[in-house]
DORO-511686 format. One record per atom (N, C-alpha, C, CB): residue in one letter; atom name; x, y, z. Coordinates in nm, 2 decimals. Each point is the difference from the previous one (the first is absolute). Glycine has a CB too. Layout:
BEGIN
@residuo=A	atomo=CA	x=X	y=Y	z=Z $
...
This chain:
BEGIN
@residuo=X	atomo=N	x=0.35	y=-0.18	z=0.08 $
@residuo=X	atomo=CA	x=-0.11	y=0.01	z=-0.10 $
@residuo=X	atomo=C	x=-0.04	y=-0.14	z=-0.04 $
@residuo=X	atomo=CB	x=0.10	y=0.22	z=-0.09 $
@residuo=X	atomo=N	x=-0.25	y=-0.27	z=0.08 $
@residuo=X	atomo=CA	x=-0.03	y=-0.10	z=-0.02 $
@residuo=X	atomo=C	x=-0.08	y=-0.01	z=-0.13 $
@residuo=X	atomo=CB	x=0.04	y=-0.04	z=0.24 $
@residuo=X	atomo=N	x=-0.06	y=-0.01	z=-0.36 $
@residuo=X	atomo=CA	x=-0.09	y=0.01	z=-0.06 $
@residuo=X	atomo=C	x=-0.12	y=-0.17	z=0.03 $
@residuo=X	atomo=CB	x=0.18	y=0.20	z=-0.17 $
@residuo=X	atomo=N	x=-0.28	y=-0.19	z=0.06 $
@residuo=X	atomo=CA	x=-0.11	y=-0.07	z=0.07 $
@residuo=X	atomo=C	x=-0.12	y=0.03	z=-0.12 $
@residuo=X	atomo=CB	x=0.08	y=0.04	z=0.28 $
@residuo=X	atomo=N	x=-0.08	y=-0.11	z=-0.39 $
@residuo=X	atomo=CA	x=-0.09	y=0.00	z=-0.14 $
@residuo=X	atomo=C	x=-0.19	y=-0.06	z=0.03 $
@residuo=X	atomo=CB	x=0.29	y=-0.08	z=-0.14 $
@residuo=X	atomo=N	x=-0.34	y=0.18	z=0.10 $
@residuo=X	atomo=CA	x=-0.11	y=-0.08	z=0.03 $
@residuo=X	atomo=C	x=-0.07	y=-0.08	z=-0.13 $
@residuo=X	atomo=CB	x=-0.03	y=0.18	z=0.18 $
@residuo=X	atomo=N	x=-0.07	y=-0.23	z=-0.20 $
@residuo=X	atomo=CA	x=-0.07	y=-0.04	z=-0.10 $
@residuo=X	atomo=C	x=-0.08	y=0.10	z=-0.10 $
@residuo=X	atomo=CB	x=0.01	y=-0.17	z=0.14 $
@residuo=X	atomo=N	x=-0.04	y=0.28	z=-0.08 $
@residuo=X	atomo=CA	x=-0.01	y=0.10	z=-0.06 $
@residuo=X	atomo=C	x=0.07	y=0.12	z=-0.07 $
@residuo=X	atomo=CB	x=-0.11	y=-0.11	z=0.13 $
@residuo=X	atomo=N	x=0.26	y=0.07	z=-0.16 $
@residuo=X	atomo=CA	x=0.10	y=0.08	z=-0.07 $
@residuo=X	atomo=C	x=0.04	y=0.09	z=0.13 $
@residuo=X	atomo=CB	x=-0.09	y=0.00	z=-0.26 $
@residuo=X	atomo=N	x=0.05	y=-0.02	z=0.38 $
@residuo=X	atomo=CA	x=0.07	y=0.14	z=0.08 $
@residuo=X	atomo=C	x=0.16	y=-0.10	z=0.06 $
@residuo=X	atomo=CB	x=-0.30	y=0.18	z=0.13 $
@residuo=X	atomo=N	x=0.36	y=-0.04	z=-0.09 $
@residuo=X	atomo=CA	x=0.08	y=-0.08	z=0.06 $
@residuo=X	atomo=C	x=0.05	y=0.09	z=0.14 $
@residuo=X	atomo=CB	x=0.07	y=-0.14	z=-0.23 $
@residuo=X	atomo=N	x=-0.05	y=0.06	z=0.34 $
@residuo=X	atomo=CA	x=0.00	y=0.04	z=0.12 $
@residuo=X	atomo=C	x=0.10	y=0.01	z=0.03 $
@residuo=X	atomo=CB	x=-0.16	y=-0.07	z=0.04 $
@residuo=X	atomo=N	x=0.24	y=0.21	z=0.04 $
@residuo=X	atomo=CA	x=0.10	y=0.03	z=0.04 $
@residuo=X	atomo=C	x=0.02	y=0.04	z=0.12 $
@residuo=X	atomo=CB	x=0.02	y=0.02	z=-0.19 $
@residuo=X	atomo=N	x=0.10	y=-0.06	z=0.26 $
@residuo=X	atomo=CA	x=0.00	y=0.01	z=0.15 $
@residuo=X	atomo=C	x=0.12	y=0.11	z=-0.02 $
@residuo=X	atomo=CB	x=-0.09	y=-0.28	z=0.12 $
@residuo=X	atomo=N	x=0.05	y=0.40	z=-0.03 $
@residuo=X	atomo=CA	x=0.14	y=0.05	z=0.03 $
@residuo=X	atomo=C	x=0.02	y=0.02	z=0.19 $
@residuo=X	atomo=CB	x=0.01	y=0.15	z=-0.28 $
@residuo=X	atomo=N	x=0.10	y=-0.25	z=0.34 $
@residuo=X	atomo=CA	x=-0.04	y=0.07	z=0.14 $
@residuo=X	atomo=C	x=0.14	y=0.02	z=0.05 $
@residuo=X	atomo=CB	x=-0.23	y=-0.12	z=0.07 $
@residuo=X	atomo=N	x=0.26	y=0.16	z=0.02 $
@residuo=X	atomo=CA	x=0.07	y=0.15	z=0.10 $
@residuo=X	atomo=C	x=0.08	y=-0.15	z=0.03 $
@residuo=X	atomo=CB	x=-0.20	y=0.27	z=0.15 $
@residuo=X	atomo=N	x=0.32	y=-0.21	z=-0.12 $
@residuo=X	atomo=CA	x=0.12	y=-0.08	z=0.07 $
@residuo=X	atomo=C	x=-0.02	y=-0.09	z=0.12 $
@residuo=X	atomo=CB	x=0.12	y=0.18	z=-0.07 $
@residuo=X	atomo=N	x=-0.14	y=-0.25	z=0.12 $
@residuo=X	atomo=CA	x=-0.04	y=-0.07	z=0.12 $
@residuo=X	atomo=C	x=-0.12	y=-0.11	z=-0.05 $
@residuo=X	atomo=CB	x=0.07	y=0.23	z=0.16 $
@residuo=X	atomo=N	x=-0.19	y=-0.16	z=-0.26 $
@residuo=X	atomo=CA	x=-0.11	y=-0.05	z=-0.05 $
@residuo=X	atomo=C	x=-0.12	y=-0.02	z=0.10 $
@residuo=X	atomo=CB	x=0.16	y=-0.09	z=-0.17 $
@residuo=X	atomo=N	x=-0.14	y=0.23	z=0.22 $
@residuo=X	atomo=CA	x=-0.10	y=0.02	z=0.10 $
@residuo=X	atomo=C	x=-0.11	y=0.04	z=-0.08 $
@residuo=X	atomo=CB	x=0.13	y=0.05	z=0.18 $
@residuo=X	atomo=N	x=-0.13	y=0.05	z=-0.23 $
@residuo=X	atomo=CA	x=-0.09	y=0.08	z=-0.13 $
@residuo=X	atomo=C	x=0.04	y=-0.04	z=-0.14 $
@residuo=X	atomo=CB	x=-0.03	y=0.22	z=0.14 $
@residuo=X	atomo=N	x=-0.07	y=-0.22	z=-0.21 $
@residuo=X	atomo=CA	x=-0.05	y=-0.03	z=-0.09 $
@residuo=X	atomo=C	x=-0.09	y=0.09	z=-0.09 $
@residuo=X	atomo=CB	x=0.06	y=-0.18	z=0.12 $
@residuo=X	atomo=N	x=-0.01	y=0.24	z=-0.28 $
@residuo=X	atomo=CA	x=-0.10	y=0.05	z=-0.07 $
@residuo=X	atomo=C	x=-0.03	y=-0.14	z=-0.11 $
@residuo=X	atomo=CB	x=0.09	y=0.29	z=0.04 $
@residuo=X	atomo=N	x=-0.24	y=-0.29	z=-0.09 $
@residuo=X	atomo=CA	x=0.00	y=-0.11	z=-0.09 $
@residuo=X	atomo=C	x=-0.09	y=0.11	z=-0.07 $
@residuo=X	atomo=CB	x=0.04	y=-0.28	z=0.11 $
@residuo=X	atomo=N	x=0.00	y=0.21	z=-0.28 $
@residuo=X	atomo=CA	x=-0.01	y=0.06	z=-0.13 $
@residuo=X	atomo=C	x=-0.11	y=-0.10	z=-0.07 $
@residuo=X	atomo=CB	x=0.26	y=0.12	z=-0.01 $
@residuo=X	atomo=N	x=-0.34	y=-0.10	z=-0.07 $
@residuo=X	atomo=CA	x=-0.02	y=-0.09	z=-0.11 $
@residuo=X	atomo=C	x=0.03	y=0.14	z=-0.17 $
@residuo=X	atomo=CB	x=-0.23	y=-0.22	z=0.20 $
@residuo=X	atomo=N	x=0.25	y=0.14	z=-0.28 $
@residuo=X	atomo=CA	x=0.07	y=0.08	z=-0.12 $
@residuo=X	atomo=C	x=-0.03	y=-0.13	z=-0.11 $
@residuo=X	atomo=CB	x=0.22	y=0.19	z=0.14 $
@residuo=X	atomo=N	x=-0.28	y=-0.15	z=-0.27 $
@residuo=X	atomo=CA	x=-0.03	y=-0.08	z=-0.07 $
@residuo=X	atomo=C	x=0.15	y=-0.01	z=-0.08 $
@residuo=X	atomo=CB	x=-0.28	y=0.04	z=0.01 $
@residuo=X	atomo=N	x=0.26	y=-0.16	z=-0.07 $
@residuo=X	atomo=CA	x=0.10	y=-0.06	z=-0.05 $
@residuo=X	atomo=C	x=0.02	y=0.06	z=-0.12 $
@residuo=X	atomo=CB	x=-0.03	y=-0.19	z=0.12 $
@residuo=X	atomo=N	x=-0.04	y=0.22	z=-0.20 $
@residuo=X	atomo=CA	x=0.05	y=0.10	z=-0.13 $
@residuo=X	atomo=C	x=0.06	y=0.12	z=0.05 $
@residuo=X	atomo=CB	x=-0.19	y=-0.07	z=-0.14 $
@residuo=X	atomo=N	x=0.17	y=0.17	z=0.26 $
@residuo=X	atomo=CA	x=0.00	y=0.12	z=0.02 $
@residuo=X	atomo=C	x=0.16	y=-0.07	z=0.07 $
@residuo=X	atomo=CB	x=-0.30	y=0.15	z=0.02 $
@residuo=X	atomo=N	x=0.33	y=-0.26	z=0.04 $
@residuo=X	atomo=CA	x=0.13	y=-0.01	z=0.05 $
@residuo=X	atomo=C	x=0.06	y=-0.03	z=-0.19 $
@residuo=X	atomo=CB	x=-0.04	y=-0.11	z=0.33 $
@residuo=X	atomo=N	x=0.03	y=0.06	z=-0.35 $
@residuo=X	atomo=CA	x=0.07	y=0.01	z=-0.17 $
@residuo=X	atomo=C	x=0.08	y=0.08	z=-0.02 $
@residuo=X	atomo=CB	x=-0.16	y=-0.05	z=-0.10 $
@residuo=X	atomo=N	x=0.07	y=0.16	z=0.13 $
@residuo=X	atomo=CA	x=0.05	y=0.13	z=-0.04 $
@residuo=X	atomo=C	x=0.12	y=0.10	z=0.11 $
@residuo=X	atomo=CB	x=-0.26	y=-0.02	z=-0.14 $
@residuo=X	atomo=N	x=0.21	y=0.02	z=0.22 $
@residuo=X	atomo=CA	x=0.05	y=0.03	z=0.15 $
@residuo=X	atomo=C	x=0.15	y=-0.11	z=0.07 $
@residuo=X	atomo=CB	x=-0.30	y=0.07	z=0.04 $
@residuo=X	atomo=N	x=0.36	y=-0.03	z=0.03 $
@residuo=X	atomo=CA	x=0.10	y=-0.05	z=0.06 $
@residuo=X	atomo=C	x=-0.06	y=-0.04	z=0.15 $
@residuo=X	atomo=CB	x=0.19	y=0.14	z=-0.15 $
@residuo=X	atomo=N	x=-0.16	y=-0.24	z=0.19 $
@residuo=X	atomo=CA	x=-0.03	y=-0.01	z=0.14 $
@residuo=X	atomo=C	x=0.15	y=0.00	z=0.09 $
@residuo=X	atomo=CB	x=-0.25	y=-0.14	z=-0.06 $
@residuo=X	atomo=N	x=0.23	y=0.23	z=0.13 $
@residuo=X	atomo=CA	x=0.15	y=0.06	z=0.11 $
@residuo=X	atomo=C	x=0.02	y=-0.07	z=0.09 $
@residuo=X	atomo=CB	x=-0.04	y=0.21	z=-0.01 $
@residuo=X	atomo=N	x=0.19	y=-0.25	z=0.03 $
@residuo=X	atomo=CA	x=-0.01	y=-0.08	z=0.16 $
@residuo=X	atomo=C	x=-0.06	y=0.10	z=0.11 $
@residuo=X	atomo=CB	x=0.24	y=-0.15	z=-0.04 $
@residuo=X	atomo=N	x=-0.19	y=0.28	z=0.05 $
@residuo=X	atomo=CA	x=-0.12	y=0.05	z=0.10 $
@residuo=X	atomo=C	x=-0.06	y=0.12	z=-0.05 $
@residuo=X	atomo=CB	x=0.11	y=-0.08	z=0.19 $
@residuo=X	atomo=N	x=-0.19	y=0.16	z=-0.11 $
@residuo=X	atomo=CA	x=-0.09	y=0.07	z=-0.03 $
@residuo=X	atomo=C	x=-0.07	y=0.07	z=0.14 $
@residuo=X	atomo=CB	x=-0.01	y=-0.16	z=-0.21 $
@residuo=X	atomo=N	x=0.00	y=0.33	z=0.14 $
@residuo=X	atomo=CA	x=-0.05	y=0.06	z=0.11 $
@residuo=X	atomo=C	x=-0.14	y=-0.04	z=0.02 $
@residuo=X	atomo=CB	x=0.15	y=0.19	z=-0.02 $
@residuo=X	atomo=N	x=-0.18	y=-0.23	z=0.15 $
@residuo=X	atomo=CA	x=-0.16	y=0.01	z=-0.01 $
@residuo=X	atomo=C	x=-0.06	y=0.08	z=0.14 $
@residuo=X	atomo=CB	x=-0.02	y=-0.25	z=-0.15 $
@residuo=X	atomo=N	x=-0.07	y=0.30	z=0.16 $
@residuo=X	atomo=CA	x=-0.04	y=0.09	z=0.08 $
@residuo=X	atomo=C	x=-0.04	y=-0.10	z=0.08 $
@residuo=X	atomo=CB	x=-0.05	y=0.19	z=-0.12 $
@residuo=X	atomo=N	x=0.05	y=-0.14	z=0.26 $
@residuo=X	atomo=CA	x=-0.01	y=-0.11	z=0.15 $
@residuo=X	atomo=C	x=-0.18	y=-0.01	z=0.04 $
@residuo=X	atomo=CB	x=0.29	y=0.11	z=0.14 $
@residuo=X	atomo=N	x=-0.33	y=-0.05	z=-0.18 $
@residuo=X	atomo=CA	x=-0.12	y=-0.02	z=0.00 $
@residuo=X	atomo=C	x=-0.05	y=-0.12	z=-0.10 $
@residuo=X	atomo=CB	x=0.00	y=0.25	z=0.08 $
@residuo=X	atomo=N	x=0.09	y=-0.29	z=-0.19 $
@residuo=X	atomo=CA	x=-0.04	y=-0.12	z=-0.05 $
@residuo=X	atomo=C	x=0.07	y=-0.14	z=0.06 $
@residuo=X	atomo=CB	x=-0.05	y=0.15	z=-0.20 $
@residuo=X	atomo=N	x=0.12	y=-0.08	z=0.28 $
@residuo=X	atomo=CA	x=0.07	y=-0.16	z=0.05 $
@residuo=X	atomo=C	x=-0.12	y=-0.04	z=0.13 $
@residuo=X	atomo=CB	x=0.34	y=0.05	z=-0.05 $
@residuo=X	atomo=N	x=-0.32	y=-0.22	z=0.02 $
@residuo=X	atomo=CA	x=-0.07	y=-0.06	z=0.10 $
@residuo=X	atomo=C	x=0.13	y=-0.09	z=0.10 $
@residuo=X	atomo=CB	x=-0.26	y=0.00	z=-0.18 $
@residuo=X	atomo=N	x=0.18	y=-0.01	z=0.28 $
@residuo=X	atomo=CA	x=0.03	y=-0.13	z=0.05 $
@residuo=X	atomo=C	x=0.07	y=-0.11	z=-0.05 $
@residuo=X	atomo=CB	x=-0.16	y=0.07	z=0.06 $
@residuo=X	atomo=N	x=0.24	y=-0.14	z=-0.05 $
@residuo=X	atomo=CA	x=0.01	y=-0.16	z=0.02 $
@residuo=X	atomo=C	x=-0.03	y=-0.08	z=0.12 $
@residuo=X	atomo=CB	x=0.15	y=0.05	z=-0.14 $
@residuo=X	atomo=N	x=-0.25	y=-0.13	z=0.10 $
@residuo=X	atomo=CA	x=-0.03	y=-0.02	z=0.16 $
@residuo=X	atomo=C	x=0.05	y=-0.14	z=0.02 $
@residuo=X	atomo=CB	x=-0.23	y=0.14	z=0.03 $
@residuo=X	atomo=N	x=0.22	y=-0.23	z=-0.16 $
@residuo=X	atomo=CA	x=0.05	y=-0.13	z=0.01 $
@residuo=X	atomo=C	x=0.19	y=-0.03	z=0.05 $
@residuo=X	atomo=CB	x=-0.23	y=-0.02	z=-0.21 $
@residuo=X	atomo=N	x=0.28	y=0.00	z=0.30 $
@residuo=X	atomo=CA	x=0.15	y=-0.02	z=0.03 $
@residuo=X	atomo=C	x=0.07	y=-0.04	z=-0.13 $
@residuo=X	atomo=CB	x=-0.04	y=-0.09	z=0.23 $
@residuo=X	atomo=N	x=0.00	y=-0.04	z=-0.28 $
@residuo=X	atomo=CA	x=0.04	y=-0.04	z=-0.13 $
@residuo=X	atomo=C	x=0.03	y=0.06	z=-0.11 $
@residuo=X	atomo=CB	x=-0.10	y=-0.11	z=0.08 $
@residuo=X	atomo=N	x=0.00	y=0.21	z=-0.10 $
@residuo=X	atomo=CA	x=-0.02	y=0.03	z=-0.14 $
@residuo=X	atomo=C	x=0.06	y=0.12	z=0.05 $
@residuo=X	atomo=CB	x=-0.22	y=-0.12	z=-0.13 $
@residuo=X	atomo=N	x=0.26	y=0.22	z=0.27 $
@residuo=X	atomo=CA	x=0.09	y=0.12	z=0.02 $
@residuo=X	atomo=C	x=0.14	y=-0.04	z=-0.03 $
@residuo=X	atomo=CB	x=-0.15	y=0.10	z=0.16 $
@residuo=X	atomo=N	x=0.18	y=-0.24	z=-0.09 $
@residuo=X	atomo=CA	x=0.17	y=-0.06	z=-0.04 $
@residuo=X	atomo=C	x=0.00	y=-0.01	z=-0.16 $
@residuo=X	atomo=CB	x=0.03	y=-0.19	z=0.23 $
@residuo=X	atomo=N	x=-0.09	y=0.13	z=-0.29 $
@residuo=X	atomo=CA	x=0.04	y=0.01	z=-0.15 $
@residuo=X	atomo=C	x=-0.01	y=0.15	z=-0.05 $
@residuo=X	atomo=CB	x=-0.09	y=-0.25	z=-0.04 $
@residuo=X	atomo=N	x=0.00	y=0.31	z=0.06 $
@residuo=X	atomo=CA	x=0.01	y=0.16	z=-0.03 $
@residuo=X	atomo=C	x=0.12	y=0.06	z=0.02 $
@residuo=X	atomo=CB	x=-0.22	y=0.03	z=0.07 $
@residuo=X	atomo=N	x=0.25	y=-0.03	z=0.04 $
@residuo=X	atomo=CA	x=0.15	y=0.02	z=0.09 $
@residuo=X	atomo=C	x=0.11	y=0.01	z=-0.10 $
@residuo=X	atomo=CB	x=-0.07	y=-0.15	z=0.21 $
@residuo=X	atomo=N	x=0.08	y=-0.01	z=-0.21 $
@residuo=X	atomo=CA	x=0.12	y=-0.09	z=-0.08 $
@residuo=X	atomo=C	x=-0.02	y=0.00	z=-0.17 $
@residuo=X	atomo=CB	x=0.01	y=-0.20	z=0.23 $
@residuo=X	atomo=N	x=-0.09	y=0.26	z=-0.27 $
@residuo=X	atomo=CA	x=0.00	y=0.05	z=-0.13 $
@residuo=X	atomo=C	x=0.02	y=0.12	z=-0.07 $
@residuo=X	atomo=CB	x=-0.10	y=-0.13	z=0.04 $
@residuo=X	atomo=N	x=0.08	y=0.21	z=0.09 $
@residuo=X	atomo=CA	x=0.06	y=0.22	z=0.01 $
@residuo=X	atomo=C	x=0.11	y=-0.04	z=0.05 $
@residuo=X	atomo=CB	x=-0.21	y=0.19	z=0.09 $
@residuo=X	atomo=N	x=0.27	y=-0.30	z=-0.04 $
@residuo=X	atomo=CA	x=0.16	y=0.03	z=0.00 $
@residuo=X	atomo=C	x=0.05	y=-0.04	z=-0.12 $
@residuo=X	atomo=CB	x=0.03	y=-0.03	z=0.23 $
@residuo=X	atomo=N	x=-0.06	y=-0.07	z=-0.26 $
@residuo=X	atomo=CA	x=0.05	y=-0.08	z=-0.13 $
@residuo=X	atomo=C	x=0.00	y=0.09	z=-0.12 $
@residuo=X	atomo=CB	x=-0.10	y=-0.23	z=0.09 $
@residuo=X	atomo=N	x=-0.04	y=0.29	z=-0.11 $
@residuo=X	atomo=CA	x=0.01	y=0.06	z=-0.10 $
@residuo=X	atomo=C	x=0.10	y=0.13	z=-0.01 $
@residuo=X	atomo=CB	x=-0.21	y=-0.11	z=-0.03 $
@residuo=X	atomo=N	x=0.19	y=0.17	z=0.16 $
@residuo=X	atomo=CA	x=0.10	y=0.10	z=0.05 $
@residuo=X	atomo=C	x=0.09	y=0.01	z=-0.02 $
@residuo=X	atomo=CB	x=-0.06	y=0.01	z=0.12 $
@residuo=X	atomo=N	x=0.15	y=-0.12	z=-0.11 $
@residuo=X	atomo=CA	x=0.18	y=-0.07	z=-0.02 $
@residuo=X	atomo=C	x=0.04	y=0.00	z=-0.13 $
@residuo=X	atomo=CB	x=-0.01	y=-0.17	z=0.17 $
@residuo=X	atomo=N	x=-0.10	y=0.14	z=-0.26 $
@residuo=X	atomo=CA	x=0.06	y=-0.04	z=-0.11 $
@residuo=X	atomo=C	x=-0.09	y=0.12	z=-0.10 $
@residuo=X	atomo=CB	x=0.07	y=-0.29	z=0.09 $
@residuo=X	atomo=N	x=-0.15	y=0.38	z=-0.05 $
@residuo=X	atomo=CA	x=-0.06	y=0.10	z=-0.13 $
@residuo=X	atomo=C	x=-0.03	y=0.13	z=0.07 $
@residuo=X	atomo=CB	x=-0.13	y=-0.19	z=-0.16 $
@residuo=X	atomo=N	x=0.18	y=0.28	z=0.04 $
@residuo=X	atomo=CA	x=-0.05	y=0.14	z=0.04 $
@residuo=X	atomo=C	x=-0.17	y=0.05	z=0.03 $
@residuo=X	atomo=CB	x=0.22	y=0.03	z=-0.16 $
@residuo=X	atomo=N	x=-0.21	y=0.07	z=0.24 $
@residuo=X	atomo=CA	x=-0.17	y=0.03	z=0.00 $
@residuo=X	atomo=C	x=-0.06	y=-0.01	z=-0.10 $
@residuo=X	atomo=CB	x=0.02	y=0.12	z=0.13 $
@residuo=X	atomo=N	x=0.01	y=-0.06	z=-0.25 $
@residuo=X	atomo=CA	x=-0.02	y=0.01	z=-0.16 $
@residuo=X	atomo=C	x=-0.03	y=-0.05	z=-0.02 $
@residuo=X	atomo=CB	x=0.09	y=0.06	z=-0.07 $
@residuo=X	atomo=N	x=0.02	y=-0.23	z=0.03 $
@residuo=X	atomo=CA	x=-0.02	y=-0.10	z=-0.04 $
@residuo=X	atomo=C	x=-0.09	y=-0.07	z=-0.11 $
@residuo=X	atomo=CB	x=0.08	y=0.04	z=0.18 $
@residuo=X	atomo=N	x=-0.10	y=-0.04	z=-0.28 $
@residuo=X	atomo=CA	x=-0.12	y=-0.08	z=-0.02 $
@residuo=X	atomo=C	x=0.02	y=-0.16	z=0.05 $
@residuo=X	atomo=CB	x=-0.06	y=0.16	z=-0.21 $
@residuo=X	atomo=N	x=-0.03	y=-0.21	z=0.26 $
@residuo=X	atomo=CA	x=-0.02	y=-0.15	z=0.03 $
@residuo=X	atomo=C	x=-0.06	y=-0.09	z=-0.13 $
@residuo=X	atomo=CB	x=-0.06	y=0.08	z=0.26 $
């Protein structure tokens, strides 16, 4: 899970698949997360996952669904 704040109060959330081949990305305004929990994971329907096409940015995807994996429940709030 990656987050990613814009200038506009949204804030951008990455959730991707083990390996960090796929990728669902979120935007969610920052008051509405206030209120809300954000989960280490999350079901999301496969039709919203995309691609990772960059190598780079699939290794950190990767190495961040393990990390967060090891150490928090699906539940979790983050």
């Amino acid at each position: 899970m990656e987050r990613e704040y814009t200038d506009k109060g949204l804030v951008t959330l990455v959730y991707a698949e083990p390996g960090g081949e796929r990728a669902a990305v979120m935007q969610r305004s920052s008051n509405m997360l206030a209120r809300t929990d954000v989960t280490a994971a999350r079901d999301v329907d496969p039709d919203e996952l995309a691609a990772v096409e960059d190598d780079a940015t699939r290794d950190r995807y990767a190495t961040e669904v393990e990390r967060t994996s090891e150490s928090h429940a699906p539940d979790d709030a983050l």
